[in-house]
C-alpha positions in Angstrom: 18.7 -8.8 0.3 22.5 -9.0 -0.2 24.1 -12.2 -1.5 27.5 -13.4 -2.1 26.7 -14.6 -5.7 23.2 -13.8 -5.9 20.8 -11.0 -5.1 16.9 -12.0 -4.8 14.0 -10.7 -3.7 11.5 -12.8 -1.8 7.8 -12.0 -1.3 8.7 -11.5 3.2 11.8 -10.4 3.1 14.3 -8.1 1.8 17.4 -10.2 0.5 20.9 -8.6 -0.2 21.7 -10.8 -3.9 33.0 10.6 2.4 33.9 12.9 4.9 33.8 13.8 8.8 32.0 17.0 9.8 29.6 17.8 12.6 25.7 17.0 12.2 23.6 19.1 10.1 20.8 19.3 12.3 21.9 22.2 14.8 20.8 22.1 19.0 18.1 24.2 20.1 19.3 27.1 22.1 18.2 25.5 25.6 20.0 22.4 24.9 23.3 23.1 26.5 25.0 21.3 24.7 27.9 20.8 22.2 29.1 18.7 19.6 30.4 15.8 19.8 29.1 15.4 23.0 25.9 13.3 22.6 23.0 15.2 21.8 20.1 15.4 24.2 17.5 14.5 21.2 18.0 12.4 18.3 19.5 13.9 15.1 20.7 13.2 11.5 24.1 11.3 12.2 24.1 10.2 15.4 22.4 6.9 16.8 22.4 4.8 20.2 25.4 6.9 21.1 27.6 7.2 18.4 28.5 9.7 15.5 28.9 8.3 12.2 32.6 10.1 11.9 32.9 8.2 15.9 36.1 5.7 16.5 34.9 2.5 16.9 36.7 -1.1 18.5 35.7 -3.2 15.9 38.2 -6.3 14.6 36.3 -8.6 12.7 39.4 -11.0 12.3 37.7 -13.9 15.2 34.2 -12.2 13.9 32.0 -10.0 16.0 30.6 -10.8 19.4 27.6 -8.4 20.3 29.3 -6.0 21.9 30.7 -5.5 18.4 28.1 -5.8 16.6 26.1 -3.3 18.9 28.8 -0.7 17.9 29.4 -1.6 14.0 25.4 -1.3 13.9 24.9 1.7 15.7 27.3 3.5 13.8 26.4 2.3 10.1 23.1 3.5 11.5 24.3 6.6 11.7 26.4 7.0 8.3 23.2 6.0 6.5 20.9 9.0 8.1 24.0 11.1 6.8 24.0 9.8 3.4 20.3 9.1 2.7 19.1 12.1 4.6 16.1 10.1 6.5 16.4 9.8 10.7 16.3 6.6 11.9 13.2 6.5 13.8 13.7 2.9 15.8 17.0 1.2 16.4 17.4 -2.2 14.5 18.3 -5.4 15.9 20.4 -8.1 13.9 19.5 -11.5 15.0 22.0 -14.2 13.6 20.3 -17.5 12.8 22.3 -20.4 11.1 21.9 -21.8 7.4 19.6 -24.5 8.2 17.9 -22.5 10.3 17.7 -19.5 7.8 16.1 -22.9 5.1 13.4 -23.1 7.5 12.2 -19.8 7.5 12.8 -19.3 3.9 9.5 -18.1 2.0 10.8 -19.9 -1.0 11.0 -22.9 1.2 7.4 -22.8 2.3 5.2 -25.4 1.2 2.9 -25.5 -1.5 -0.2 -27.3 -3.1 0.5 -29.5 -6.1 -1.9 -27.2 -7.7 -0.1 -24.0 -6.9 3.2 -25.6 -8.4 2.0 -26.8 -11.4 0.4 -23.5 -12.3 3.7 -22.5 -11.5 5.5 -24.8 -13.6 3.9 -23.0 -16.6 4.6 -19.6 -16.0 8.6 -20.3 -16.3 7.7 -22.5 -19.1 6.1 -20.0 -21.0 9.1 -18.1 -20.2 11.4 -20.9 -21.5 13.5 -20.6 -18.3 12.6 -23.5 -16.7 11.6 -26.8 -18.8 9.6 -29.8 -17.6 12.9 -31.6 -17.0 13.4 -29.4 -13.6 11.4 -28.1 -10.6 10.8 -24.5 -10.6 11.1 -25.0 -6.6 14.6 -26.6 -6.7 15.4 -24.0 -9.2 15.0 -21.2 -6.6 16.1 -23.2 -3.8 19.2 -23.4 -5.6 19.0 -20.0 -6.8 18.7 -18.4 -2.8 19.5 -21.4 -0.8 23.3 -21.5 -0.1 24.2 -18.1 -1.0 22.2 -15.3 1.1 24.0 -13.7 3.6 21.4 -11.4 5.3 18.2 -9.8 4.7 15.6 -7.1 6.4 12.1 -9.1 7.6 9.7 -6.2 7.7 7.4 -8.5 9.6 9.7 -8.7 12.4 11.3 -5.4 12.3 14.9 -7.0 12.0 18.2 -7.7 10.4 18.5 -11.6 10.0 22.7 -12.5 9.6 22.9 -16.2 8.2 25.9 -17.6 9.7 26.7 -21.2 11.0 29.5 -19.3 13.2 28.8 -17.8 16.9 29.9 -14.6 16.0 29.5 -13.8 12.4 31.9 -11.5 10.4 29.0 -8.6 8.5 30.2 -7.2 5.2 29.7 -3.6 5.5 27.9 -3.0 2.0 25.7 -5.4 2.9 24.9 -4.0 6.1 24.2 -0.7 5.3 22.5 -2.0 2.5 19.8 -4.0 5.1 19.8 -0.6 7.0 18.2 1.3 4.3 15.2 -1.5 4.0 14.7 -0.7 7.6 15.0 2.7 7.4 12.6 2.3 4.1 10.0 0.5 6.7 10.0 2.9 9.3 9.2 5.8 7.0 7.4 4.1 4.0 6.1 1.1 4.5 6.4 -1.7 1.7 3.5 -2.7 -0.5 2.5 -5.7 -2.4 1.7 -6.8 -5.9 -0.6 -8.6 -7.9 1.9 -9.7 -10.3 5.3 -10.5 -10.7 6.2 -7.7 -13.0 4.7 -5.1 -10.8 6.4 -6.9 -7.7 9.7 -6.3 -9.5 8.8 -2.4 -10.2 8.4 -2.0 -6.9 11.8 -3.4 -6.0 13.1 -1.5 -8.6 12.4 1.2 -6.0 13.4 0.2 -2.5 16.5 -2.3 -4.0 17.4 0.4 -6.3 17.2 3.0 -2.8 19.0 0.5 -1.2 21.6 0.1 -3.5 22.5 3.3 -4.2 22.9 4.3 -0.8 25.3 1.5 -0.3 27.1 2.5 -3.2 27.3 6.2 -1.9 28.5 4.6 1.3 31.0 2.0 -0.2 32.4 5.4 -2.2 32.9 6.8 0.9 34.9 4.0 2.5 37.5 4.2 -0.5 37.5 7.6 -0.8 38.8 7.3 3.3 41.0 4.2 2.9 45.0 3.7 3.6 45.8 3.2 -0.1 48.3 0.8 2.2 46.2 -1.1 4.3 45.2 -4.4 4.1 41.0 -5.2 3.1 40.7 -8.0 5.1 39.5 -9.3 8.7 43.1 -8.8 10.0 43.3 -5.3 9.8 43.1 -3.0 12.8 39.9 -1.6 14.3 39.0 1.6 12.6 38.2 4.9 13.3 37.4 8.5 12.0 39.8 10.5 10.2 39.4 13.5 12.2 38.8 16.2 9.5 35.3 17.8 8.9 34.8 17.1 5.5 32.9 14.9 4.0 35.6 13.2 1.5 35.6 10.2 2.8 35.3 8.1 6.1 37.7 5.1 7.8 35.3 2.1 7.8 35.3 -1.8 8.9 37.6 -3.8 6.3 35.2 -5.9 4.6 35.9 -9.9 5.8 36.7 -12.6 2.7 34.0 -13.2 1.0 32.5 -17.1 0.8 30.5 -18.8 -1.8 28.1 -20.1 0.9 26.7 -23.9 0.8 28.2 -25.4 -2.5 24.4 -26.8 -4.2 22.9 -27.1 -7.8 24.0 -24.4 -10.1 21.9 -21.1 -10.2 19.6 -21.0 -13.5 21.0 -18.0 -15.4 17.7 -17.2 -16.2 15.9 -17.5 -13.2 18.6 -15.3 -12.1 18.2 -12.6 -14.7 15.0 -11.9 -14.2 14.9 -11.5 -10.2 18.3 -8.8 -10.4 16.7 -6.5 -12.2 15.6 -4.2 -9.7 19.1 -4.7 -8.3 20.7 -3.9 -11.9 18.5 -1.0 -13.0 16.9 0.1 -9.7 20.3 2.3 -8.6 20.2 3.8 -12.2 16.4 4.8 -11.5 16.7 5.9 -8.2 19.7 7.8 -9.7 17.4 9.3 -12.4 15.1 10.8 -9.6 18.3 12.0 -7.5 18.9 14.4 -10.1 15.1 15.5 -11.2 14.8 16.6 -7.2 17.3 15.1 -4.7 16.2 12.9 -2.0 12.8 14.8 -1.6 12.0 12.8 -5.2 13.0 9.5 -4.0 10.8 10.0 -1.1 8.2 10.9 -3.9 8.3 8.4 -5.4 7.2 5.8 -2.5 3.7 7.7 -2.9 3.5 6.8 -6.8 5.9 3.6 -6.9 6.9 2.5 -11.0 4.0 0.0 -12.1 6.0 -2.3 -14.5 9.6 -3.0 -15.0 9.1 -0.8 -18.0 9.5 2.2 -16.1 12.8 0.8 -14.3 14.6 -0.4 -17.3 13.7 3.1 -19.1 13.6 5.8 -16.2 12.4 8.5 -18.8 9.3 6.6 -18.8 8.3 6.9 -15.3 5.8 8.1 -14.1 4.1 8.7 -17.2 4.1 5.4 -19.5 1.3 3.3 -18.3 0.3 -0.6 -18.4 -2.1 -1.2 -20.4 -4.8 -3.7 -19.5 -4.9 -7.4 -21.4 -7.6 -9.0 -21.5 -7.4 -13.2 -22.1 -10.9 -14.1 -23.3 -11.4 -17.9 -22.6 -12.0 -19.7 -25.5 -10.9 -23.1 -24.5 -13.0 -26.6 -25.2 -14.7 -27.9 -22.5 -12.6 -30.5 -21.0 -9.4 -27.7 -20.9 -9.8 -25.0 -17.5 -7.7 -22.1 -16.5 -6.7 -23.2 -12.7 -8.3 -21.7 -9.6 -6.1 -20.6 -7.5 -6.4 -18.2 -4.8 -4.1 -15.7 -6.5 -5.5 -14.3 -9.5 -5.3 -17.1 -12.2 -3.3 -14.9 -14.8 0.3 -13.6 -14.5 2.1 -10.7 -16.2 5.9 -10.9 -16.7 6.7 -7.4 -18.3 9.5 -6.3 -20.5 12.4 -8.1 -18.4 10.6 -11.5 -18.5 10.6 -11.0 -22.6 14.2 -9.9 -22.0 15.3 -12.6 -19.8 13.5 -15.1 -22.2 15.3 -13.8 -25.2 18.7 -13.9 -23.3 18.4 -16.7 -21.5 17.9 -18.3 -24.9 20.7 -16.9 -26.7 19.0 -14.5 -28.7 20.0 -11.2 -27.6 22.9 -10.3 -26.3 23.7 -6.8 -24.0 23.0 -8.2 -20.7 26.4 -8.1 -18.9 27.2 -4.5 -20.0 25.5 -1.0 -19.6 26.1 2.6 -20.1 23.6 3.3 -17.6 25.0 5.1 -14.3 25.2 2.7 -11.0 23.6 -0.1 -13.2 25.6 -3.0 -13.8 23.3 -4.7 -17.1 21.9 -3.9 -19.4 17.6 -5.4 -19.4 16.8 -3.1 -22.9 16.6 -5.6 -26.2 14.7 -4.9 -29.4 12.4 -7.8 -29.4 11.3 -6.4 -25.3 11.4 -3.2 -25.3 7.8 -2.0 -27.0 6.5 -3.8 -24.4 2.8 -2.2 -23.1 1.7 -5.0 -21.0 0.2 -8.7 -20.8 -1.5 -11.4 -19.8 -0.7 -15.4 -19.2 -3.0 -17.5 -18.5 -2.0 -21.5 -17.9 -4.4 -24.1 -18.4 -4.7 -27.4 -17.9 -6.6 -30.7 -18.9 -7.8 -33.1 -16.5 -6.1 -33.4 -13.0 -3.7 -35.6 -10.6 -1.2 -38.0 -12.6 -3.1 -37.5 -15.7 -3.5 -33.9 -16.0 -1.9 -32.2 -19.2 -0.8 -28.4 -19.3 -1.0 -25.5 -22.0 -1.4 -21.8 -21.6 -2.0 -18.7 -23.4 0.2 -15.8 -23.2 -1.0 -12.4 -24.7 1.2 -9.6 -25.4 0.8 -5.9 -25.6 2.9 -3.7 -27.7 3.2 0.2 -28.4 2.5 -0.3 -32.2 2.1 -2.9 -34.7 5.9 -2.6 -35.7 7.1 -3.2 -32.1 4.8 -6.5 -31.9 5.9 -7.6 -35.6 9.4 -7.9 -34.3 8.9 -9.2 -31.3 6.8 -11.7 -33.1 9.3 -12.3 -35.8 12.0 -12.7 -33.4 10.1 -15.0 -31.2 9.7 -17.8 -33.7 13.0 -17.6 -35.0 14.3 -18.4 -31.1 12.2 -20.9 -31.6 13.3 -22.4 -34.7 17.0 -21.4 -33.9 17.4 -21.9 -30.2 14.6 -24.3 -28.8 14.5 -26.4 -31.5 11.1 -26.0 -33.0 10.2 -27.2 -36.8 7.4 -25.2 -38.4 3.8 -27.5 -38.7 2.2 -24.9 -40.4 3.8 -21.6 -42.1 0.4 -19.5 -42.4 -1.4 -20.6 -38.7 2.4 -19.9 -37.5 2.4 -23.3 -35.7 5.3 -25.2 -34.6 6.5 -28.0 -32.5 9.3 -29.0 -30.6 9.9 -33.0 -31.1 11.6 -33.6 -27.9 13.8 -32.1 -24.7 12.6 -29.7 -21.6 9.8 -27.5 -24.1 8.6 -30.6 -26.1 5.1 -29.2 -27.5 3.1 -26.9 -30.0 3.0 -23.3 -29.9 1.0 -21.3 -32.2 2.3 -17.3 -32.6 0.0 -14.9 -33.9 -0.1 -11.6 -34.3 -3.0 -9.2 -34.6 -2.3 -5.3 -35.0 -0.6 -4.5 -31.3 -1.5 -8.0 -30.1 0.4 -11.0 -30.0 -0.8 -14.5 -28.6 1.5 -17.4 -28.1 -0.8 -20.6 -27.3 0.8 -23.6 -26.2 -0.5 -27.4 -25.8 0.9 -30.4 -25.6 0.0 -31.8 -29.2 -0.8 -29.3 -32.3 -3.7 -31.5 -32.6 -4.8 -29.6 -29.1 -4.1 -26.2 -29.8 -7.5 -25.6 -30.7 -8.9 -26.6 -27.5 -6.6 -24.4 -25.6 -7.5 -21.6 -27.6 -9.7 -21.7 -30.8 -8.7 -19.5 -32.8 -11.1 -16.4 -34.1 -12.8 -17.8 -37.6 
């Protein structure tokens, strides 16, 4: 997915937030043919009848009818097979739909049971993203809503362009970027997750693919560019340079870029946590460029990173595992976990620690990196001896007079690594949420008033920490009692 302010990931679609030579792949000796004829099979750099070095009539100044389009897309085609290596093995269509059309379809749009969004409600409370003073559905409405400009639907094999205009101007980066998702499909399939965390890992992958491959191309572009022309949708229609190297290539001035439909403003920490894989996936996919070239990326969709862990830290892949937390239940009767038809536990990982301590003005780090291709920086010392866990929401009663708590345990590497995070943890609390300490030994607090008004209780037991919450400190204990 490519946005103009934002960059998501949705669970059915694939959001965005150089030199000319002939092809590498060389004619059989029957084929009577020569370059740059067009090839009488398919090859690396060529696609529906164009070369990727090929002059194309493209203005985008009154946007781009299909005709246009047809071109633009055949040859970005094209230019991704040359950088990325992989041969396109189906052409993709782009269907333009408009913004209220592209709300309908939106997964984050879909609806859902009461049930299903209060369990949701505590997962981004636990986080302290999203207090109950907000929706965590308007949040992400707000967060994709008026800003996406495209995306790759696996499902139905197809670029979507969201436009409200008849012929759409298509930013370049953007739609090689879409490219590479298909590309991604036709050769590798994408897979699913039981848990946010491991759903992000997994983008980590194909975004970070994506991403650097669109990077590679965008390099390209400038590397090719009049250092005289104009970058905008008046320019002439390009074409190649003519040489055979590959230094750099002439390519469609991008158009002016839009903010979208003006709505609500974007929860920064919503935010934070759903660009990671756009953030640290390119340094990953990076990482594995240089351990083996492409032939290690394409690896790497047969054993795809299992936590965020491993994106964040790309020494750590494949190697550093998850390790397994277990949430006994040890609630009173009259409190439940829900029962859903997704498991009834979520894990966050090390960026929903991170985004929780950022979001919170407790770490700081996120808007620079020394990482290459990655923009942030998702590595904090109260995160980043994360080993895994476990949150479990519950809930007391049902309907209007239902009440909500959860339990949230946390893994780390070894006692040290959970002491900090633990120490840390309750001084954002004290410091930054507004908590008052109940009871200095049992580590209980509670926050009097605003969007995280209740009691949390923070202990820590060798690796392990547990953060219950409840609505009173008087019903902690029937969240979670607490070991004798």
């Amino acid at each position: 997915m490519r946005a103009v302010s934002v960059s998501a990931v949705a669970v059915a679609v694939l959001l965005v937030l150089s030199g000319c030579s002939a092809p590498s792949a060389a004619p059989a000796a029957n084929d009577d043919w020569a370059y740059p004829d067009d090839p009488p099979t398919d090859r690396l750099g060529w696609e529906d009848g164009v070369w990727y070095n090929e002059s194309i009539a493209v203005n985008q100044s009154d946007g781009l009818d299909a005709a246009e389009r047809e071109a633009f897309v055949a040859r970005t085609m094209a230019r991704v097979e040359r950088v990325r290596g992989l041969e396109f093995r189906e052409t993709v269509p782009v269907e333009v739909i408009s913004r209220a059309e592209y709300r309908d379809r939106a997964v984050f749009g879909a609806e859902r049971s009461p049930e299903y969004e209060a369990w949701h409600e505590q997962v981004w409370e636990a986080a302290l993203i999203v207090g109950e003073d907000r929706a965590v559905a308007d949040e992400f409405d707000a967060l994709y809503g008026g800003s996406v400009q495209g995306y790759y639907t696996p499902s139905g094999d197809r670029i979507v362009v969201v436009s409200d205009a008849e012929n759409p101007t298509i930013d370049r980066g953007t739609l090689a970027h879409e490219l590479v998702h298909a590309l991604q499909d036709q050769h590798f399939g994408f897979t699913g997750s039981r848990t946010r965390d491991g759903g992000l890992a997994h983008n980590g992958l194909t975004e970070g693919d994506a991403r650097y491959v669109e990077t590679l191309y965008l390099e390209r572009c400038a590397a090719g560019a009049d250092p005289n022309a104009t970058d905008g949708p008046n320019a002439t229609a390009d074409g190649a340079d003519g040489d055979d190297g590959d230094d750099g290539w002439d390519c469609v001035p991008r158009p002016p870029r839009s903010g979208g439909t003006a709505g609500a403003p974007v929860n920064e920490g919503l935010f934070a946590y759903v660009y990671q894989p756009y953030a640290d996936g390119p340094a990953f996919v990076h990482r594995l460029y240089e351990r083996g070239g492409w032939d290690a990326v394409d690896a790497a969709y047969d054993r795809r990173p299992r936590s965020t862990e491993q994106t964040i830290h790309p020494e750590r892949y494949p190697d550093e595992p998850v390790e397994s937390v277990r949430v006994r239940d040890r609630s009173a009767d009259d409190w439940t976990r829900f029962d859903l038809d997704r498991p009834a536990t979520e894990r966050l990982g090390e960026t929903g620690l991170f985004a929780m301590f950022w979001y919170n003005d407790y770490v700081d780090g996120y808007r620079s990196s020394d990482l290459p291709y990655s923009p942030y920086n998702y590595s904090a010392a109260p995160s980043d001896g994360w080993a895994g866990d476990r949150l479990v929401p519950y809930r007391s009663d049902e309907g209007a007079d239902a009440r909500y708590g959860y339990v949230w345990a946390i893994e780390f590497d070894d006692a040290g690594e959970a002491e900090e995070f633990a120490r840390s943890y309750r001084g954002m609390l004290r410091l930054r949420v507004g908590a008052e300490t109940v009871d200095p030994r049992a580590a209980v607090y509670r926050v009097a008033d605003g969007p995280f008004a209740d009691a949390f209780r923070v202990e820590r037991d060798g690796r392990r920490v547990t953060i219950t919450n409840a609505p009173t400190v008087g019903t902690l204990d029937a969240v979670r009692d607490p070991p004798g």
